[in-house]
Backbone as JSON Lines, residues from 0, in Angstrom:
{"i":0,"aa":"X","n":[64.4,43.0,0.39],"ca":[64.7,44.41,0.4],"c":[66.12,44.59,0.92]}
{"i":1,"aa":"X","n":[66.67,45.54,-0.04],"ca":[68.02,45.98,0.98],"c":[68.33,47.13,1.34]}
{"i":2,"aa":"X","n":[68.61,47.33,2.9],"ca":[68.55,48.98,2.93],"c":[69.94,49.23,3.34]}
{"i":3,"aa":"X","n":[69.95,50.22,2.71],"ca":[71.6,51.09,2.58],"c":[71.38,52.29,3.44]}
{"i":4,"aa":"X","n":[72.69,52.46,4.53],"ca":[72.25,53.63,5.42],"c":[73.17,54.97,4.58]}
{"i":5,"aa":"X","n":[72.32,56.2,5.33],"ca":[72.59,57.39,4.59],"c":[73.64,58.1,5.74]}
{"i":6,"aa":"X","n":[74.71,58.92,5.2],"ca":[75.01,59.87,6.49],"c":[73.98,61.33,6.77]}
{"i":7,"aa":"X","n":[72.71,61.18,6.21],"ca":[72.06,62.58,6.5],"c":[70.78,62.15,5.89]}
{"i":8,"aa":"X","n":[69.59,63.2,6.25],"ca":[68.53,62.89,5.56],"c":[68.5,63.44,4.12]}
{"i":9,"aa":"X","n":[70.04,64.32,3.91],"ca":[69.48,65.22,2.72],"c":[70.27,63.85,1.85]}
{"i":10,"aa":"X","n":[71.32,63.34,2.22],"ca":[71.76,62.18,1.5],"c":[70.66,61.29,1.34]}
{"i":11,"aa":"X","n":[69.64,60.85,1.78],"ca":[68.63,60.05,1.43],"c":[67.73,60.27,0.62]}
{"i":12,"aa":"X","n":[67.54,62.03,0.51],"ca":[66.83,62.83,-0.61],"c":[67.44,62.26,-2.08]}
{"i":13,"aa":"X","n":[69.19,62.88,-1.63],"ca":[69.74,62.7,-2.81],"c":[69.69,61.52,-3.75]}
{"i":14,"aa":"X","n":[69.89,59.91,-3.13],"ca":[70.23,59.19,-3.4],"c":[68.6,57.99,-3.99]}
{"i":15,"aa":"X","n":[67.51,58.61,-3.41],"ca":[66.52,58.38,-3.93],"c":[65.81,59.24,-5.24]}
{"i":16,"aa":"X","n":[66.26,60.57,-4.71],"ca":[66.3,61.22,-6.38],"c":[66.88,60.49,-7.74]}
{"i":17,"aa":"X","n":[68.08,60.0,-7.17],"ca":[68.81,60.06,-8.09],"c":[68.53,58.25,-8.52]}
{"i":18,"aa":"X","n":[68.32,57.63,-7.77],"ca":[67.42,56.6,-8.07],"c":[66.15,56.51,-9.21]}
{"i":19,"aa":"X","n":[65.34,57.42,-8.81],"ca":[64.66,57.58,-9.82],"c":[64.74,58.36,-11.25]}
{"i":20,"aa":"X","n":[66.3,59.21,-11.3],"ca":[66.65,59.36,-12.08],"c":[67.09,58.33,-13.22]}
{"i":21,"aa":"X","n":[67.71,57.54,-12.74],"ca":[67.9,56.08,-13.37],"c":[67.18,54.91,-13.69]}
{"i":22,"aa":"X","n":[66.17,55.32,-13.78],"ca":[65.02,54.64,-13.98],"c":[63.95,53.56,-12.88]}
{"i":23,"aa":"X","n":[64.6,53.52,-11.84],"ca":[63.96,53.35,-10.96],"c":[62.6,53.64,-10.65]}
{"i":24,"aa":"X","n":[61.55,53.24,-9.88],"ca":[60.39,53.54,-9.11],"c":[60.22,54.14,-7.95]}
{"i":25,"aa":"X","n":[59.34,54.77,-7.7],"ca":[58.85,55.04,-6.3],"c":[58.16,54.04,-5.67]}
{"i":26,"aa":"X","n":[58.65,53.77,-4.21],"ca":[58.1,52.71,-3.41],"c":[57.7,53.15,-2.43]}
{"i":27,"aa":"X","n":[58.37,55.07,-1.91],"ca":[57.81,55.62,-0.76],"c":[58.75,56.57,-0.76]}
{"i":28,"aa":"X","n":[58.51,57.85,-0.82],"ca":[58.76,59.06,-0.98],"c":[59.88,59.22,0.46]}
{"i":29,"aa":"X","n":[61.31,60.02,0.49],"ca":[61.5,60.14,2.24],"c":[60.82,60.53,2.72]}
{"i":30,"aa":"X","n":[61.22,60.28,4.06],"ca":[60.27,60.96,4.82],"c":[61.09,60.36,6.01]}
{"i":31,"aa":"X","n":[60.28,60.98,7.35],"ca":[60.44,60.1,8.53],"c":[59.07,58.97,8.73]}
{"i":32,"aa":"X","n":[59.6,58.05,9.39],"ca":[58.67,57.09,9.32],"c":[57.85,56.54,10.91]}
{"i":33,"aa":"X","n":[59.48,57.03,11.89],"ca":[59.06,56.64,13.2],"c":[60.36,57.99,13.83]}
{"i":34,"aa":"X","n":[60.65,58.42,14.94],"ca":[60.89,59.72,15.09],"c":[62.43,59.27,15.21]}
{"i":35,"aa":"X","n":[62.76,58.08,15.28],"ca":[64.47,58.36,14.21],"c":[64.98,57.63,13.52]}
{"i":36,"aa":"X","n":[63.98,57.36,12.57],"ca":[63.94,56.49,11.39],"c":[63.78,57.16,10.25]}
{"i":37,"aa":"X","n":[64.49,57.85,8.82],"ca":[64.18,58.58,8.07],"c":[64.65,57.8,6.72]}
{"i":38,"aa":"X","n":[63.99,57.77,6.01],"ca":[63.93,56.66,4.72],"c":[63.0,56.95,3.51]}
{"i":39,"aa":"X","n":[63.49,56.7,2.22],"ca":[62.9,56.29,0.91],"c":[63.02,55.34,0.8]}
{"i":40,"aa":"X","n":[62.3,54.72,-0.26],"ca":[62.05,53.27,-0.92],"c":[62.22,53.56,-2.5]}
{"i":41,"aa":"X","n":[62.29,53.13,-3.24],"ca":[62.57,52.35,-4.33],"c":[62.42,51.22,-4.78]}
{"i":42,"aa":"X","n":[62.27,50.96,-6.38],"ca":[62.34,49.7,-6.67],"c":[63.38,50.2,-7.86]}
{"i":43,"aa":"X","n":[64.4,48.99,-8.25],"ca":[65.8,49.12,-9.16],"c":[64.79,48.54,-10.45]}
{"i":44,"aa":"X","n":[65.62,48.4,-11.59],"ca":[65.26,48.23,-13.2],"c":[65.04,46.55,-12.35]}
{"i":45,"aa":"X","n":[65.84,46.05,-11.83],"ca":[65.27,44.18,-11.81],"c":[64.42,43.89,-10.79]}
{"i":46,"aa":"X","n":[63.81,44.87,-9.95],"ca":[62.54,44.95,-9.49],"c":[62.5,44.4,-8.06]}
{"i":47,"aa":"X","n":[64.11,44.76,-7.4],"ca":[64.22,45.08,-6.22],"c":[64.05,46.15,-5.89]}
{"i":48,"aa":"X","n":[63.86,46.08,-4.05],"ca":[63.15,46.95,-3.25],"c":[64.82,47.31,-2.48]}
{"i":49,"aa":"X","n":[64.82,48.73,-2.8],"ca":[65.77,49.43,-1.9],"c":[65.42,50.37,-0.78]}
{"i":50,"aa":"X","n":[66.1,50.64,-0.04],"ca":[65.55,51.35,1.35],"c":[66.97,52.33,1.71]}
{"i":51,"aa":"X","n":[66.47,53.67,1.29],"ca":[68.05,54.39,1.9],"c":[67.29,55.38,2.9]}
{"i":52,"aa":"X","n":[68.12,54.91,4.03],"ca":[67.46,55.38,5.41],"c":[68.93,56.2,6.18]}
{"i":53,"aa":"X","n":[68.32,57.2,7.23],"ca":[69.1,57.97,8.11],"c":[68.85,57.42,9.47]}
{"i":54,"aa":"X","n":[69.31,57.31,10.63],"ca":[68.81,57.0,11.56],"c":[69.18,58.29,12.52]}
{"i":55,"aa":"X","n":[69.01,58.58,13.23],"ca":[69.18,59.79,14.14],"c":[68.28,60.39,15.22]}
């Protein structure tokens, strides 16, 4: 997995949207995960696991 950090949670919205705009998967919707840990998942067309997270 590789996770790419976000400068915001709405950047993590964005960038997982737009992930799945491109044909990508859902691997886990954002969200917060632990109280300053905020992250989506993904999987790319070659069936890696991406992680774009906020920390704050």
């Amino acid at each position: 997995m590789v996770a790419i950090p976000a400068a915001s949670q709405e950047q993590v919205d964005q960038l997982h949207a737009r992930a799945l705009e491109l044909g990508g998967t859902d691997e886990g919707a954002p969200g917060t995960r632990v109280a300053t840990f905020y992250g989506g998942y993904v999987r790319d067309l070659d069936g890696n696991k991406l992680c774009f997270f906020n920390m704050g």
